[in-house]
C-alpha positions in Angstrom: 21.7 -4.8 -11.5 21.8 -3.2 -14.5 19.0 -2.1 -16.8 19.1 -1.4 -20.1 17.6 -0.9 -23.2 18.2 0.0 -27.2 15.9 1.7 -30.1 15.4 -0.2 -32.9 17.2 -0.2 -36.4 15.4 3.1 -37.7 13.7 4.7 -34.8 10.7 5.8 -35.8 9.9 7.5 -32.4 12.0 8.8 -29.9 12.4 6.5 -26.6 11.0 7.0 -23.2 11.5 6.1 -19.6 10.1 3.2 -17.7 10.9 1.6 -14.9 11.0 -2.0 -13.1 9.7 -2.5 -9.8 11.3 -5.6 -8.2 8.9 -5.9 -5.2 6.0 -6.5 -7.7 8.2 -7.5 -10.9 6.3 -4.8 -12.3 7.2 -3.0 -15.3 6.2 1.1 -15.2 6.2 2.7 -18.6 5.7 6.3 -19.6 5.1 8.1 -22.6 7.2 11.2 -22.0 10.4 12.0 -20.8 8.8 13.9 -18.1 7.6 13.9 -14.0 3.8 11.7 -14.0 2.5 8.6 -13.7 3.3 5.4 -15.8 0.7 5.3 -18.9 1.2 1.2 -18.9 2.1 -1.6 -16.7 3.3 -5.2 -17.3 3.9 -7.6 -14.8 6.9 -10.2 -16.0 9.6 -11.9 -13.8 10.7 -11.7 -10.9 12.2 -10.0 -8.1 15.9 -11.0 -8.0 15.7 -10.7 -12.1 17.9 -8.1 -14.5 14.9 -6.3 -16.0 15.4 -5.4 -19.7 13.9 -4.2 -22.7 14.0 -4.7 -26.6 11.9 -4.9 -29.9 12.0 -8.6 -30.0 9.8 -9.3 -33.0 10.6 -6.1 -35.6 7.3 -4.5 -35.1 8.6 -1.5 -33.9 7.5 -1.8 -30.2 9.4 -2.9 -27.1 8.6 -4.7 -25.2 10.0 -6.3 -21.3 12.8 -9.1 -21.0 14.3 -10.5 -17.7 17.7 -12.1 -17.2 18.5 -14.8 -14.2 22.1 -14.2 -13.3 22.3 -17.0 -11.4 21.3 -19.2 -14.3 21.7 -17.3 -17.7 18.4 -17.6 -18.8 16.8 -15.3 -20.5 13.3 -14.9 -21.1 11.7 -12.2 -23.4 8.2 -11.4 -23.6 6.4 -9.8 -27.4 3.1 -9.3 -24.7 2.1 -5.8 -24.6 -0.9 -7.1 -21.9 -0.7 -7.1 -19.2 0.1 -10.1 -17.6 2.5 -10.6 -20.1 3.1 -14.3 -21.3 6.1 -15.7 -22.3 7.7 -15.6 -26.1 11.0 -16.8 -25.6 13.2 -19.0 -23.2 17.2 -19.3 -23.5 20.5 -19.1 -22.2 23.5 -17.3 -22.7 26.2 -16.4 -19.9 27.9 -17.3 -16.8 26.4 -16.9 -12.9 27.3 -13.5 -12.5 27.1 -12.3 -15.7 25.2 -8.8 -16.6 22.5 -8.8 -20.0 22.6 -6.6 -23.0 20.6 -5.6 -25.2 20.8 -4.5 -29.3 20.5 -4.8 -32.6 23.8 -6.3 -33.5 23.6 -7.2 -37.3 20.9 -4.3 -38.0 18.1 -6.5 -39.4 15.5 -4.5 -37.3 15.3 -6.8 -34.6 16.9 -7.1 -30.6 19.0 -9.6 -29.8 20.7 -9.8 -26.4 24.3 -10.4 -25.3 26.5 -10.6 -21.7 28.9 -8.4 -19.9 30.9 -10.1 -17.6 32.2 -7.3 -14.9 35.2 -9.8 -13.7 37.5 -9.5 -16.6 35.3 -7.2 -19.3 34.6 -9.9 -21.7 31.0 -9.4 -23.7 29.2 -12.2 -25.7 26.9 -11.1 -28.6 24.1 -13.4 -30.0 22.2 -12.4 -33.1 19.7 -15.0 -32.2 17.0 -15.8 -29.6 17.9 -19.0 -29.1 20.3 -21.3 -26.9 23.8 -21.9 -28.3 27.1 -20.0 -28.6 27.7 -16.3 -28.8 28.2 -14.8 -32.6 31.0 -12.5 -31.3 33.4 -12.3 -28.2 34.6 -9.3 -27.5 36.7 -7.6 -24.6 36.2 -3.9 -23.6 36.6 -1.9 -19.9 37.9 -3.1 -16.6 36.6 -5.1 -13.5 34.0 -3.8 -12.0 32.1 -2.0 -15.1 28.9 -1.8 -16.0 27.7 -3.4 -19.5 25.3 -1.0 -22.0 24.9 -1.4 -25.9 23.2 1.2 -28.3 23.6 3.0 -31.7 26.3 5.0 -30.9 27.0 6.4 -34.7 23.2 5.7 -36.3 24.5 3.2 -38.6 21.6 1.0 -37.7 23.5 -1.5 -35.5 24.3 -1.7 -31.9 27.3 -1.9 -30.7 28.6 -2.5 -26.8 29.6 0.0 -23.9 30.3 -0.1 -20.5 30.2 2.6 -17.2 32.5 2.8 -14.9 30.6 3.4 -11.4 34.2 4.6 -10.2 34.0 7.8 -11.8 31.1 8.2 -13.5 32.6 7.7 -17.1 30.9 6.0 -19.9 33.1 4.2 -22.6 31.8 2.9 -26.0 32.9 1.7 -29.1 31.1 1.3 -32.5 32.9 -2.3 -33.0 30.9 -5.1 -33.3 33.7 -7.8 -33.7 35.5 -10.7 -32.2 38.5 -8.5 -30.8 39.5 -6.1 -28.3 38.6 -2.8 -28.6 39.2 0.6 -27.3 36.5 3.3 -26.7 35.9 5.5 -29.9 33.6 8.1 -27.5 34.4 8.5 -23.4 32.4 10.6 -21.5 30.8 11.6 -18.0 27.4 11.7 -16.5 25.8 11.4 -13.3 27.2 11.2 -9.4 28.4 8.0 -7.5 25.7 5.7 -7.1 23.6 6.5 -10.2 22.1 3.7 -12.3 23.1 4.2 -16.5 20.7 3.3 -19.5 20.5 4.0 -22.5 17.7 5.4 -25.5 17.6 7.9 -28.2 15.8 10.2 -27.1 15.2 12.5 -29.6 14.3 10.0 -32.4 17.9 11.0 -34.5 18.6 7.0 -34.8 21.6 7.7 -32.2 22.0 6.4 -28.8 21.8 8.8 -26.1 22.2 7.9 -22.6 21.0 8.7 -19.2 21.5 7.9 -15.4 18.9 7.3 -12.5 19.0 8.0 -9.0 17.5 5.1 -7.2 17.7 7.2 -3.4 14.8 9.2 -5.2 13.9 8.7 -8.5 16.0 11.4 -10.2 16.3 10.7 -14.2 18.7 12.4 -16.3 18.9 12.1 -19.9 21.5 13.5 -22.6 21.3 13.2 -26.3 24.8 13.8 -26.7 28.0 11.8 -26.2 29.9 14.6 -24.9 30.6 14.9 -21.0 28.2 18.3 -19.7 25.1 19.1 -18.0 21.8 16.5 -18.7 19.1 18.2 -21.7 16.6 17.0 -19.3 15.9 15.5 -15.8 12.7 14.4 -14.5 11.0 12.4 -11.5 9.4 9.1 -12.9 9.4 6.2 -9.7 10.4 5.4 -6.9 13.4 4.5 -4.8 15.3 1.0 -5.9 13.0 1.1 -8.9 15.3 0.4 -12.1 15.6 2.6 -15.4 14.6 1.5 -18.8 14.0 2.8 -22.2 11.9 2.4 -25.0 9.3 3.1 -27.6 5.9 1.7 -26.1 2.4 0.6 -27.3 0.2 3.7 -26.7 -2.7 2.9 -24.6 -4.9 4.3 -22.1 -4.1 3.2 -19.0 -6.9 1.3 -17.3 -8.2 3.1 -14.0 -7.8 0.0 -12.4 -4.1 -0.5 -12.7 -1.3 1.0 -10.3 0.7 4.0 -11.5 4.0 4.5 -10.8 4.0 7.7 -8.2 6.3 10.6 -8.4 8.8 9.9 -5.5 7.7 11.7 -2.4 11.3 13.0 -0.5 
């Protein structure tokens, strides 16, 4: 599974975790970048879906997304209520295929795209809509992991991909129907470790960040550069999966769940 999420054209706001919750297709957000409990929740999808996360509509707020591998449907909720209801319904990809998420042409809005691990080949849509991909594109090797963010802050998203093998991430500031090579390479994390991706310090570039499902480790770098994390925190719990974002501030309800710190 891979999670993933992208600011918007400008960021406004620097991004922060959240978290999906298969058993309960629960979406966990927090406000901070720190160890607490999840200041909303949104139920959308389901269990055996790719959670992911984007500004769908421009206003400045993401908002949750699922992907059905087995199907390539997509559908992408503007709700920030929880239940959520449904915005938009599509399909891009092949069974097997892992979703994306960016701003491809920079006209303030997410759009979504595919990785396919088999044979590195990425699809990029500009719209939310059924039909064919806007770009085709070809970056990493079997067995990667698709991302996409603002890599350079030009205000456009543009794909990566991490290599579970040895913890490298490659991406390129190419959006393009061509090949490409990685213009940054750079490690993170141990074996095991789930990547996303947000700017978290509000710059307009990408950052990145890995999380430990065995116990709900995060760690986040603002820098494309291999070293140590600028922060780590405890936000979930095991086989939850990382997001990022800039979320609707509310109070959350006493009645809804929180996301507890992991217990070891």
């Amino acid at each position: 599974m891979t999670p993933t999420a992208t600011a918007t054209a400008i960021p406004l706001h620097p991004d922060t975790i959240g978290v999906f919750r298969p058993s309960v297709s629960t979406f966990y957000l927090r406000n901070s970048n720190t160890t607490g409990y999840a200041d909303s929740t949104i139920t959308f999808g389901a269990p055996d879906f790719f959670p992911i996360t984007g500004d769908w509509n421009g206003d400045g707020i993401d908002t949750p997304g699922v992907y059905k591998s087995s199907t390539g449907q997509f559908y992408l909720t503007n709700s920030t209520a929880n239940p959520a209801v449904l915005s938009y319904s599509f399909v891009l990809g092949n069974p097997g295929d892992q979703p994306i998420v960016g701003d491809w042409d920079g006209d303030g809005r997410d759009s979504v795209g595919v990785y396919r691990p088999s044979n590195g080949l990425i699809y990029l849509k500009n719209s939310l809509t059924t039909g064919f991909a806007d770009y085709t594109m070809v970056l990493g090797s079997p067995g990667d992991i698709g991302i996409a963010g603002d890599w350079n802050g030009d205000g456009k998203d543009s794909p990566g991909v991490y290599r579970p093998s040895n913890q490298v991430f490659y991406v390129t500031n190419s959006v393009c129907n061509c090949s490409v090579y990685a213009d940054a390479e750079f490690g993170l994390g141990i074996a095991g470790d789930t990547p996303f991706v947000g700017d978290w310090d509000g710059d307009g570039k990408s950052g990145v960040g890995v999380y430990r499902q065995s116990n709900g480790l995060t760690y986040i770098k603002n820098t494309l550069a291999t070293g140590y994390a600028d922060s780590s925190f405890v936000f979930g719990s095991a086989n939850d999966y990382p997001l990022a974002g800039y979320w609707v501030r509310v109070v959350t309800p006493a009645a809804v769940e929180a996301a507890p710190t992991f217990q070891p």
